[in-house]
PASEMAR-253661 format. One record per residue (C-alpha): x, y, z; residue number from 1; residue in three letters. Coordinates in Angstrom, 1 decimal. Example, Ala and Ser with C-alpha at 12.3 -4.5 7.8 and 13.67 -1.06 7.14 Angstrom:
2
<site xx="12.3" yy="-4.5" zz="7.8" num="1" residuo="ALA"/>
<site xx="13.7" yy="-1.1" zz="7.1" num="2" residuo="SER"/>
***
This chain:
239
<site xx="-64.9" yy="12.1" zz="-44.2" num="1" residuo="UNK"/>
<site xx="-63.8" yy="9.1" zz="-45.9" num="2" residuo="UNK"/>
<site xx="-62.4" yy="9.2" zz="-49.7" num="3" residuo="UNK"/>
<site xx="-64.5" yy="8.9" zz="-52.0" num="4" residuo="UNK"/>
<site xx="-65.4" yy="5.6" zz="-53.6" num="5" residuo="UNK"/>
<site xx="-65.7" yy="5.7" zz="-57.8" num="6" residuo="UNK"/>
<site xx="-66.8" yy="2.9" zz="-58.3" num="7" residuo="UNK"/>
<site xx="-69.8" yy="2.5" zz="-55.1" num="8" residuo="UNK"/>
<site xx="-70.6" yy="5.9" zz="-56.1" num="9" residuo="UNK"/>
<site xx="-71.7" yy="4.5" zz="-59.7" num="10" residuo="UNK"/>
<site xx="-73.5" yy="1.3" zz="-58.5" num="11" residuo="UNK"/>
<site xx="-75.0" yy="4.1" zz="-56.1" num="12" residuo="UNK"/>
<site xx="-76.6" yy="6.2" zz="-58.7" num="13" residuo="UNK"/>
<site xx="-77.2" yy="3.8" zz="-61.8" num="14" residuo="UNK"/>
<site xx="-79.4" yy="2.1" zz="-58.6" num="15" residuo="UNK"/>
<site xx="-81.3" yy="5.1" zz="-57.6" num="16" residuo="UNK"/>
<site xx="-81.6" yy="6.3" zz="-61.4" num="17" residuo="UNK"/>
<site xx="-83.4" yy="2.6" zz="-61.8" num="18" residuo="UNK"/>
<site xx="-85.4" yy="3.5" zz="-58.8" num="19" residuo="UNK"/>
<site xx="-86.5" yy="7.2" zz="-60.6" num="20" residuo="UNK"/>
<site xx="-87.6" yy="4.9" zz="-63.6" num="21" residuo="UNK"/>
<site xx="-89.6" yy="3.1" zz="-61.7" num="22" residuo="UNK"/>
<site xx="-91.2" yy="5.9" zz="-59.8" num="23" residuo="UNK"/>
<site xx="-91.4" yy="7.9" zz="-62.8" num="24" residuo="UNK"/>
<site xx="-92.9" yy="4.9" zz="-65.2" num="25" residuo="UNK"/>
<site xx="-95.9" yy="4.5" zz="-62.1" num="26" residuo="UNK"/>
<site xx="-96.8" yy="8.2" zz="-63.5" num="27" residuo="UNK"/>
<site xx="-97.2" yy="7.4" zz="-66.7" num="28" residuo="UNK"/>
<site xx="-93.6" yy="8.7" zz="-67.6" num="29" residuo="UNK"/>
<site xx="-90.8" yy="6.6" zz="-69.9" num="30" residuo="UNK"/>
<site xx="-87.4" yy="7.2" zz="-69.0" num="31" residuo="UNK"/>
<site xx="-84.5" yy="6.1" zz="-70.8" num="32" residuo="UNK"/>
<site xx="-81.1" yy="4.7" zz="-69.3" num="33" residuo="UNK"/>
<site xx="-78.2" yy="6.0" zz="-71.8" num="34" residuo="UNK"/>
<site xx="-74.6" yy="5.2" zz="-71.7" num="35" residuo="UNK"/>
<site xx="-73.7" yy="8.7" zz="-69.6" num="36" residuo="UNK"/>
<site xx="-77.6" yy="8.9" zz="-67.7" num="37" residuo="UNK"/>
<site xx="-81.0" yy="8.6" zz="-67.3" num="38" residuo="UNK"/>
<site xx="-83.0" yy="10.5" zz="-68.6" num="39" residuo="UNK"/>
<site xx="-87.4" yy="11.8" zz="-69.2" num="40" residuo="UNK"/>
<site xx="-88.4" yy="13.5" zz="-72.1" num="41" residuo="UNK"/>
<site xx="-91.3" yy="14.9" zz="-70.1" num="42" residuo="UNK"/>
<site xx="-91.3" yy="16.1" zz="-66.7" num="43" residuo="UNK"/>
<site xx="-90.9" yy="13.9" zz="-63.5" num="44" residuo="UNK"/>
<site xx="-93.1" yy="13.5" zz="-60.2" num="45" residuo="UNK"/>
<site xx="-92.7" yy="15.8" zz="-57.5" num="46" residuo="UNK"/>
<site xx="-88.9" yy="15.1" zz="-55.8" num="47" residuo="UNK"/>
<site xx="-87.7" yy="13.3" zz="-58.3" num="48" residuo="UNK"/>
<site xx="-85.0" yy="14.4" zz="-61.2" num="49" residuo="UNK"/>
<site xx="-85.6" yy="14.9" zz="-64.8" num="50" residuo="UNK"/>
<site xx="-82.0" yy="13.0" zz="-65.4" num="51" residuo="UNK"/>
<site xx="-79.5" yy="11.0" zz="-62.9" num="52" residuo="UNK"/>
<site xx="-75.7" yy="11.0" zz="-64.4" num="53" residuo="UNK"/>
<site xx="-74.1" yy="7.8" zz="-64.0" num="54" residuo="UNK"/>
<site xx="-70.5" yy="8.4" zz="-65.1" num="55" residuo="UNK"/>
<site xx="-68.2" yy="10.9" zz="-64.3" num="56" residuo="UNK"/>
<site xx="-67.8" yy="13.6" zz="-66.8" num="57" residuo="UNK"/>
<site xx="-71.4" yy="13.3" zz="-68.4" num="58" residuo="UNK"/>
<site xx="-71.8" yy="15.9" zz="-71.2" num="59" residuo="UNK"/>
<site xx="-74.2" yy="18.7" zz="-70.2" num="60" residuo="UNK"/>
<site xx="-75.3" yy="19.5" zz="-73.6" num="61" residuo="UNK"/>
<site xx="-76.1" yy="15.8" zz="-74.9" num="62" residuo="UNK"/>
<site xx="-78.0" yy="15.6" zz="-71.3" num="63" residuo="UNK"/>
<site xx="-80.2" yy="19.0" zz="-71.5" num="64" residuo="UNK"/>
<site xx="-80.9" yy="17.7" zz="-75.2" num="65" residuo="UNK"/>
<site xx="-83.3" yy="14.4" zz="-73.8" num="66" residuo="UNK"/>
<site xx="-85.0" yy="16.6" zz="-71.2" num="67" residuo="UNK"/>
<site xx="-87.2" yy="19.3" zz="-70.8" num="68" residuo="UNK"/>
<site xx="-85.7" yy="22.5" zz="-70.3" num="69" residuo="UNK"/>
<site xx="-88.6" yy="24.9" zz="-72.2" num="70" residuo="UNK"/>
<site xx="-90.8" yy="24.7" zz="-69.0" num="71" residuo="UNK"/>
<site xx="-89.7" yy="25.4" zz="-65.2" num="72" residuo="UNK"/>
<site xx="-88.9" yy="23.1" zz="-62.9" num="73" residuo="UNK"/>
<site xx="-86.1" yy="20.8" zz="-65.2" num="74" residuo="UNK"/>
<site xx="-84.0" yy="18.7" zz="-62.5" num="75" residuo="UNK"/>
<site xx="-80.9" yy="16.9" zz="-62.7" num="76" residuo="UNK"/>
<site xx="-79.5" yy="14.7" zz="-60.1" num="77" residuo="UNK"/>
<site xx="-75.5" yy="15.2" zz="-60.9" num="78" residuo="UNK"/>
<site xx="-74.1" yy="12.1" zz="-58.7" num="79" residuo="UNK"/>
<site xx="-70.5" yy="12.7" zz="-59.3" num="80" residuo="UNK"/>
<site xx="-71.2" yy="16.8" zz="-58.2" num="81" residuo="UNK"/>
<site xx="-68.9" yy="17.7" zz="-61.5" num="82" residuo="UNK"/>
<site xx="-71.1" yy="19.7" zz="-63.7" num="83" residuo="UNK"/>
<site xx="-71.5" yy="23.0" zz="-64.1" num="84" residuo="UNK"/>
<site xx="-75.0" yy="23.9" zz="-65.5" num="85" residuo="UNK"/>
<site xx="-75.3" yy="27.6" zz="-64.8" num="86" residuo="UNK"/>
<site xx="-74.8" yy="28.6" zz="-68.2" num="87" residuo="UNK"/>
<site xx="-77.8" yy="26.8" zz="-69.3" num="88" residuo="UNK"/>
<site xx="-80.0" yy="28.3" zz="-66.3" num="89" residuo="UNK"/>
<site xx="-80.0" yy="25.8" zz="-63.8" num="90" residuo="UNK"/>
<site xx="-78.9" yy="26.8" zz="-60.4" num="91" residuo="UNK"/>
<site xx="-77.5" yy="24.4" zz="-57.2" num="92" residuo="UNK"/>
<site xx="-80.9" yy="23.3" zz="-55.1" num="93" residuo="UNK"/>
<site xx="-78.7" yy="21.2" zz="-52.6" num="94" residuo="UNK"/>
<site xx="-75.5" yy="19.4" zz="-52.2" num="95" residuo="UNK"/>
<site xx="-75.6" yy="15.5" zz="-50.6" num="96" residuo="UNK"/>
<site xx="-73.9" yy="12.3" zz="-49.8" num="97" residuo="UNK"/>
<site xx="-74.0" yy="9.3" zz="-51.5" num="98" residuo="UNK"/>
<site xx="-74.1" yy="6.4" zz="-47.9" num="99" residuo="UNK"/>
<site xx="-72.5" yy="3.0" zz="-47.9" num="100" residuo="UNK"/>
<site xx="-73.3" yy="0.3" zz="-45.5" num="101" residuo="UNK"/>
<site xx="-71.7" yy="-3.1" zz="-45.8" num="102" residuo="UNK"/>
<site xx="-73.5" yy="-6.2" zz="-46.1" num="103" residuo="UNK"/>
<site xx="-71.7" yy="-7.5" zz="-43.3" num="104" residuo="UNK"/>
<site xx="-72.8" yy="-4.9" zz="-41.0" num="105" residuo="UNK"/>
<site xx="-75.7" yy="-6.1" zz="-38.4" num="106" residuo="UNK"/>
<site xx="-78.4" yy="-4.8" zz="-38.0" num="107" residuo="UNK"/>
<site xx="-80.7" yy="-3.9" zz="-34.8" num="108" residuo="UNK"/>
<site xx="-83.5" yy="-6.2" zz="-33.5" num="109" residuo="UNK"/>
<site xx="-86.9" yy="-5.0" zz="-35.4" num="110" residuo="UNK"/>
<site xx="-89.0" yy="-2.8" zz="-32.3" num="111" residuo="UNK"/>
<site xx="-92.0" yy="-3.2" zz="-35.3" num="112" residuo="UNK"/>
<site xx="-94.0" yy="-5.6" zz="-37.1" num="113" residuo="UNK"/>
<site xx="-92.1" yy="-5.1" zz="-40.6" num="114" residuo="UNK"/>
<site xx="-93.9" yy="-6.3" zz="-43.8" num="115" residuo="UNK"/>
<site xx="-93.9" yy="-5.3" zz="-48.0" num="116" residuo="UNK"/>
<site xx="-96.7" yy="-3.3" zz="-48.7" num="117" residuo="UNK"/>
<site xx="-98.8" yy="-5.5" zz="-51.1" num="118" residuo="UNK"/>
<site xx="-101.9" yy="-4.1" zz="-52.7" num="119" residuo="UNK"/>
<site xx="-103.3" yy="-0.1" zz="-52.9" num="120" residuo="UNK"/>
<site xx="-104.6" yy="0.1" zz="-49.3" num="121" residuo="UNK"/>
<site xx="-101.8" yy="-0.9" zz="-47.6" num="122" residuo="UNK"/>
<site xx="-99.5" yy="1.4" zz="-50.0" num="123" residuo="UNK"/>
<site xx="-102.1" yy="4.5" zz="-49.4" num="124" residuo="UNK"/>
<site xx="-102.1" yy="3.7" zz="-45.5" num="125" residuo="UNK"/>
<site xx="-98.0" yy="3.7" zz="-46.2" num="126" residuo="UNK"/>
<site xx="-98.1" yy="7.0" zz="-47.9" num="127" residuo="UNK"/>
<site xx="-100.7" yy="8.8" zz="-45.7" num="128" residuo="UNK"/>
<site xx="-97.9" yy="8.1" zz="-42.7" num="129" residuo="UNK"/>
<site xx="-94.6" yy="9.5" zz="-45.0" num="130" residuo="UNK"/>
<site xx="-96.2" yy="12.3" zz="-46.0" num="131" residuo="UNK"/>
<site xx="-97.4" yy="13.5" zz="-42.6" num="132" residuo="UNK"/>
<site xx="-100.4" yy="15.6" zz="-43.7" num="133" residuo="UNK"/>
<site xx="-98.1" yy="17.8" zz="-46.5" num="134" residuo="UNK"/>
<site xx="-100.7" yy="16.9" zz="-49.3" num="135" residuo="UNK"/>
<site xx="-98.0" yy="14.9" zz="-51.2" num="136" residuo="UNK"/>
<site xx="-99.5" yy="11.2" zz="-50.4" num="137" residuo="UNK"/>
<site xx="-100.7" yy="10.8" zz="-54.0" num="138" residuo="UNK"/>
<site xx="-97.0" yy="10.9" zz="-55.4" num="139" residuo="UNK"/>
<site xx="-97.1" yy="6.7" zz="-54.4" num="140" residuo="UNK"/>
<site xx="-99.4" yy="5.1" zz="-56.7" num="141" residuo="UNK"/>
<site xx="-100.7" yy="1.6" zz="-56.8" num="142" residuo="UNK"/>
<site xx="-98.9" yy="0.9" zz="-60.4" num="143" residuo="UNK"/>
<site xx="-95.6" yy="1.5" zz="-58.2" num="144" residuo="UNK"/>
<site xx="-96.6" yy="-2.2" zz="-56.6" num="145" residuo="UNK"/>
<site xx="-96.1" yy="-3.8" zz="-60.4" num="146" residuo="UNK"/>
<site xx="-92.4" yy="-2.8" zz="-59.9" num="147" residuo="UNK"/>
<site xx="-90.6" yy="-5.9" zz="-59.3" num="148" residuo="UNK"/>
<site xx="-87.4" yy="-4.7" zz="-57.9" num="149" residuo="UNK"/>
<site xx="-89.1" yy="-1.8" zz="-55.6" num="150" residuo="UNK"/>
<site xx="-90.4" yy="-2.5" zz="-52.2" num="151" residuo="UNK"/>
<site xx="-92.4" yy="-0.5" zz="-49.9" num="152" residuo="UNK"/>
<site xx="-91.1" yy="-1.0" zz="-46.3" num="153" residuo="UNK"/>
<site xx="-93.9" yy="-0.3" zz="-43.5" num="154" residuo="UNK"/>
<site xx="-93.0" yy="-1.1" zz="-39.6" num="155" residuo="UNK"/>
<site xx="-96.2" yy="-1.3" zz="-37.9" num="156" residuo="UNK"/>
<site xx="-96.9" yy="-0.8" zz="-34.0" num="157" residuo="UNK"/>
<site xx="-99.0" yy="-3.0" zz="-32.0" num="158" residuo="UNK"/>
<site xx="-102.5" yy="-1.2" zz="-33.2" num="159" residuo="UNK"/>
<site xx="-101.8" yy="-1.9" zz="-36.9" num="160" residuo="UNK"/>
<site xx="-100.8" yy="2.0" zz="-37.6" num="161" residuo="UNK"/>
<site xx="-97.8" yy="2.5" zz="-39.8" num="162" residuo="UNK"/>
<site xx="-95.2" yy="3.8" zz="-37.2" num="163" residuo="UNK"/>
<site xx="-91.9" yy="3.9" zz="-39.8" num="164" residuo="UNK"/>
<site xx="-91.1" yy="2.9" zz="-42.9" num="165" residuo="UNK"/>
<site xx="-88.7" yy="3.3" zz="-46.2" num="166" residuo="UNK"/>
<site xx="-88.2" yy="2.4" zz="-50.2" num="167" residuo="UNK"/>
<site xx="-86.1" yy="-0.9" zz="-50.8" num="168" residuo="UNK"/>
<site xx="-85.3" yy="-0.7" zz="-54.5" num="169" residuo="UNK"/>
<site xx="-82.9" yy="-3.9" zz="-56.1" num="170" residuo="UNK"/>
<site xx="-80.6" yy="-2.8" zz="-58.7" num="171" residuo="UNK"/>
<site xx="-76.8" yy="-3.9" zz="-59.6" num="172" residuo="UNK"/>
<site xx="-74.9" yy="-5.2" zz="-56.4" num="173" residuo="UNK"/>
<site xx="-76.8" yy="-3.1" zz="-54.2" num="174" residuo="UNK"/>
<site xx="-80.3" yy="-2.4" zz="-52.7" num="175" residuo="UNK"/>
<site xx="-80.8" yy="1.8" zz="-52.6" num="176" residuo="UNK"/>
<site xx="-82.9" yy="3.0" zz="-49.3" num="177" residuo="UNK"/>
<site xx="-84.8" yy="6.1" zz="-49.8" num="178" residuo="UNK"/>
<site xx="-88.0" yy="8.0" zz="-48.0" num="179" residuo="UNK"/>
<site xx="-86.9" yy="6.5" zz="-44.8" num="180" residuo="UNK"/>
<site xx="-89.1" yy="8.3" zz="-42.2" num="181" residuo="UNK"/>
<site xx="-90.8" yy="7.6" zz="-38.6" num="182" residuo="UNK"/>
<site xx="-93.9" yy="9.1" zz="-37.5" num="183" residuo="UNK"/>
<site xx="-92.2" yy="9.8" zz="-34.2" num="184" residuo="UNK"/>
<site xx="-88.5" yy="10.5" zz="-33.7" num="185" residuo="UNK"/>
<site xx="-87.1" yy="10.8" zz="-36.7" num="186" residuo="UNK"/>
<site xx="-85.5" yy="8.5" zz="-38.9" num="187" residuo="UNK"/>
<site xx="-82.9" yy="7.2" zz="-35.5" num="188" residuo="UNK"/>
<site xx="-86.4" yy="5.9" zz="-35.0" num="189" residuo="UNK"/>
<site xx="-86.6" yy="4.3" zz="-38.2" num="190" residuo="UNK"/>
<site xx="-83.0" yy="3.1" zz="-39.4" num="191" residuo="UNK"/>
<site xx="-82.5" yy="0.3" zz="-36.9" num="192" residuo="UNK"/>
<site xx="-86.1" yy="-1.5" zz="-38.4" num="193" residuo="UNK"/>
<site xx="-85.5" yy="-0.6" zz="-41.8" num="194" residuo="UNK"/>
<site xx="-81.9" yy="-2.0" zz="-42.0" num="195" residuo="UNK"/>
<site xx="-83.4" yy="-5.2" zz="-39.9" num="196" residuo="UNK"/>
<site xx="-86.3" yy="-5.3" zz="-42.8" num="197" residuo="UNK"/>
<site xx="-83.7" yy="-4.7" zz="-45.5" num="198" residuo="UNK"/>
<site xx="-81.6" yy="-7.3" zz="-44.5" num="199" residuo="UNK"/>
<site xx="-84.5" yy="-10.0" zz="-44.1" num="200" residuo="UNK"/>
<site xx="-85.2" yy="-9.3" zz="-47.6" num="201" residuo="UNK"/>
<site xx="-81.2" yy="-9.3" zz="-49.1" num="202" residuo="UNK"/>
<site xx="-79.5" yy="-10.9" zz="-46.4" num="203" residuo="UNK"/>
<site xx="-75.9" yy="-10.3" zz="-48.5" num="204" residuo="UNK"/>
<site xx="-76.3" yy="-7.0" zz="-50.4" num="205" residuo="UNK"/>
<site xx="-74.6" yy="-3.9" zz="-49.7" num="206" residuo="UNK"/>
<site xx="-77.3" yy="-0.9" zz="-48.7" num="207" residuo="UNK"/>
<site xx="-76.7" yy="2.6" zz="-50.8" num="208" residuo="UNK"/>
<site xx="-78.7" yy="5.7" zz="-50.7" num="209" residuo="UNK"/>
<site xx="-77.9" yy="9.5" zz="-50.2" num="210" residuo="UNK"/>
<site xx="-78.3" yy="11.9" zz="-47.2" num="211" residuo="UNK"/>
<site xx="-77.7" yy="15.3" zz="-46.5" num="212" residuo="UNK"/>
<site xx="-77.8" yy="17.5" zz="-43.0" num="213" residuo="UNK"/>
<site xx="-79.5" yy="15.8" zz="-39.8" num="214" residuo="UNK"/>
<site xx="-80.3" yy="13.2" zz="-41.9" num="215" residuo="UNK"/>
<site xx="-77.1" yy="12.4" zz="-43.2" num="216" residuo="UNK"/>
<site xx="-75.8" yy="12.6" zz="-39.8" num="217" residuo="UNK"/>
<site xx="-78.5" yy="9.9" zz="-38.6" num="218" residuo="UNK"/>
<site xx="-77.7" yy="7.2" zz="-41.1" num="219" residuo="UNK"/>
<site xx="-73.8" yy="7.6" zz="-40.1" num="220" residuo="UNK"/>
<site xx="-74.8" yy="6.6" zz="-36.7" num="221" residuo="UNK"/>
<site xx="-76.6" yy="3.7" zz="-37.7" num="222" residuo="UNK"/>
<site xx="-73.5" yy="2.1" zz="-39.7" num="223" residuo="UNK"/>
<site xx="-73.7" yy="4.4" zz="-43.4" num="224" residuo="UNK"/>
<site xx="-70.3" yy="5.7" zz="-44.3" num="225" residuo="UNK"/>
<site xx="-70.2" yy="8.7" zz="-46.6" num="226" residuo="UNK"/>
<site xx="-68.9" yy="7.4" zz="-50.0" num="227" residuo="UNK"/>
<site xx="-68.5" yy="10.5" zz="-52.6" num="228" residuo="UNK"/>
<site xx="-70.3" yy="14.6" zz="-53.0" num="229" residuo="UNK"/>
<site xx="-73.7" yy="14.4" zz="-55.1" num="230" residuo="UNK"/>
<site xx="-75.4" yy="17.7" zz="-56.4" num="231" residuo="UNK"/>
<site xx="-79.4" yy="18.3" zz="-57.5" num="232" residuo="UNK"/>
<site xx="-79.6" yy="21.1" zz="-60.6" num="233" residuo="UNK"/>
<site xx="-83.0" yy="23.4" zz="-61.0" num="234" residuo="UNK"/>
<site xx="-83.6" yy="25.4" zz="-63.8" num="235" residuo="UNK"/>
<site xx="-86.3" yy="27.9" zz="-62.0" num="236" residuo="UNK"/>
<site xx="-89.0" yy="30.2" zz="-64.1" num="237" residuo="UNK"/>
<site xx="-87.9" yy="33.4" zz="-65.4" num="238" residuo="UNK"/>
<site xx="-89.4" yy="36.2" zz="-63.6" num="239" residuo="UNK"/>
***
């Protein structure tokens, strides 16, 4: 495991807490980017946190003050894994890696027809292949596409179908990868296309994101070194 990386780390979550904006803003949802973290006053889509720290040290109570915590469900992505919340009832829903990848780094020859999904059909056709048929397709939504620093990656196969696919979102220094998925074989499948895709688009920009299990453990073989701990806080119903 390599040591960890302060400062990546930071560029590394103040980049996926601008992509939980813009997810959150496509549902109708304002969040606001403080000096310590991010944070909605109302509840979040599906997967995605109620508040992403971006410093070390963040205070817990100024940060459970901007969110929701009176109904179930509250979320907060802690992306330097040094709070403590269980006093205020959340509890640990998973442990993670915040992934590096250098600009330098090549990447693998596409094996798809890559393109930017551009307009509600293409997007929904996008969806309906990352979901997989779990009902969750409707969590992309066409005012996503007014984002100008998100893009939607889809790798098509010869008969037009979306085989693979990921989120490119432009923040800082870095591009952040998320919802990196291949209809068959997993996201080894996927990373070589994506990163191929990724690098069309920002030829010279480091790549960020964060992994954890088999997944972490495919985007290490495709060139991703582990940069610092990150830790996802759920305050659960009572009873």
């Amino acid at each position: 495991m390599k040591t960890p990386n302060p400062s990546m780390v930071a560029a590394a979550a103040r980049n996926n807490a601008e992509w939980c904006a813009a997810m959150s803003r496509s549902h109708g949802v304002e969040g606001d980017s403080g000096e310590q973290a991010w944070t909605a006053p109302a509840r979040t889509p599906l997967y995605y946190p109620d508040a992403v720290t971006l410093v070390p040290g963040a205070d817990p109570a100024a940060l459970l003050a901007r969110i929701d915590t009176s109904t179930p469900g509250a979320t907060v992505k802690d992306s330097f894994a040094d709070l403590d919340l269980t006093d205020a009832g959340f509890r640990v829903l998973f442990d993670a890696q915040w992934i590096h990848r250098p600009a330098e780094e090549p990447a693998g020859p596409p094996d798809l027809d890559w393109s930017v999904a551009d307009g509600p059909d293409t997007l929904r056709a996008w969806a309906l292949a990352w979901d997989d048929g779990n009902g969750d397709a409707g969590l992309f939504r066409p005012e996503l596409l007014d984002d100008p620093a998100t893009f939607v990656l889809a790798g098509r196969s010869a008969d037009g179908g979306v085989a693979a696919g990921a989120v490119a979102s432009r923040g800082g220094d870095v591009v952040g990868v998320s919802n990196v998925f291949a209809v068959d074989g997993g996201p080894d499948t996927a990373w070589p296309g994506v990163l191929g895709a990724v690098r069309s688009l920002f030829p010279a920009v480091p790549v960020v994101g964060y992994e954890q299990g088999d997944d972490l453990a495919a985007a290490l073989r495709h060139g991703f070194e582990p940069i610092g701990p990150l830790r996802v806080w759920i305050r659960p119903g009572q009873g």
